[in-house]
C-alpha positions, 0 to 999 in steps of 0.5 A, a space after each residue: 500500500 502507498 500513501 498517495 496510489 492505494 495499493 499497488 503492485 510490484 509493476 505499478 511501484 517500479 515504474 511509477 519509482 514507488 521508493 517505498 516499496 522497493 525499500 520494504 522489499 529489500 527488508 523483506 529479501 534481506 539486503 545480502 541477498 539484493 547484493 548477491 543478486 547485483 554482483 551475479 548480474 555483474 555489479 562488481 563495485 561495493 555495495 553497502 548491505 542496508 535498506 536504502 541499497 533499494 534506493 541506489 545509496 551505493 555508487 556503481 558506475 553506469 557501465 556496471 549499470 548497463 552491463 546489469 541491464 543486459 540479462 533481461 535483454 539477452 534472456 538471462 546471461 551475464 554480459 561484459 558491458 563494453 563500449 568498441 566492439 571493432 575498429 577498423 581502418 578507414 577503408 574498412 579493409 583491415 580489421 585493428 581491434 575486434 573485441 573476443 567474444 564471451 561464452 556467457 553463463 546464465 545468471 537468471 532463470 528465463 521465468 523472472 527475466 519474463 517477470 522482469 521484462 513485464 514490469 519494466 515494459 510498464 516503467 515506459 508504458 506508464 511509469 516514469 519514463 513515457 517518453 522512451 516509448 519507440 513505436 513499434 519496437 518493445 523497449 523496457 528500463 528504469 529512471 533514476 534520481 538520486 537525493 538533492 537531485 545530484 543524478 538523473 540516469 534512464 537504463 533502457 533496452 530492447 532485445 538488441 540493444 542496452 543503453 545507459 544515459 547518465 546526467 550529472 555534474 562531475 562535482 557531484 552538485 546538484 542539478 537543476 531538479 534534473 529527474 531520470 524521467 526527464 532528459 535522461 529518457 528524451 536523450 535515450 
């Protein structure tokens, strides 16, 4: 139950960003156990084990953030987020770099990236981020604002593609009331 919509379901709390009930769920779960699921979705940083790890208190960057993403894009396997994928020469005669390719490993049953992917299908359908809606592509992701407004970030992805759009001041001030919904979502 939520003081301003009623009661609403777990679909409805993640794409409205219900903070409150993300956080009752990471105490229900228990906070080790969100950490163990975010370091198996390749989360490498240090996440701090308390309630508010639901609301994004502890720091990751936004590839790790992207790169988390990605099961619910692939069907459930661990992705290496990266950024080139090949370089080529000018005349596209000679490859310089190509990236090696993983054997990824399966990091989440089919069964809850469905789960997943329906919830977070509603955050652009009509939650947060309407504005990421892609006609006539299935697109799913989550907006983020960070307290004093200091971060605003929109994860989007369809089955081929993950991107991750942070706004921000490298001094870590505040922004102009910058939310995840807003400029991070019109960017992606």
């Amino acid at each position: 139950k939520h003081e301003y919509y009623g009661p609403v379901t777990l679909t409805q709390a993640l794409a409205l960003s219900l903070n409150t009930v993300s956080v009752r769920l990471t105490m229900e779960l228990g906070a080790a156990e969100v950490i163990r699921t975010a370091h198996r979705l390749g989360i490498a940083s240090s996440l701090e084990p308390n309630a508010s790890i639901a609301l994004g208190t502890s720091e990751v960057s936004v590839l790790e953030l992207v790169g988390a993403y990605a099961p619910f894009a692939n069907g459930g396997y661990a992705a290496n987020a990266h950024i080139v994928n090949r370089i080529r020469t000018v005349d596209g005669n000679k490859i310089l770099y190509a990236r090696n390719s993983d054997t990824p490993n399966r990091v989440i049953d089919p069964r809850s990236v469905a789960m997943m992917n329906t919830m977070m299908e509603q955050t652009l359908i009509s939650g947060t981020a309407r504005k990421a809606e892609i006609p006539g592509w299935t697109a799913a992701g989550k907006t983020g604002t960070s307290q004093d407004f200091r971060d605003a970030w929109f994860v989007g992805y369809t089955a081929h593609l993950v991107t991750g759009v942070w706004l921000g001041n490298d001094d870590s001030s505040p922004t102009k009331e910058a939310t995840g919904g807003g400029l991070p979502v019109e960017v992606w």
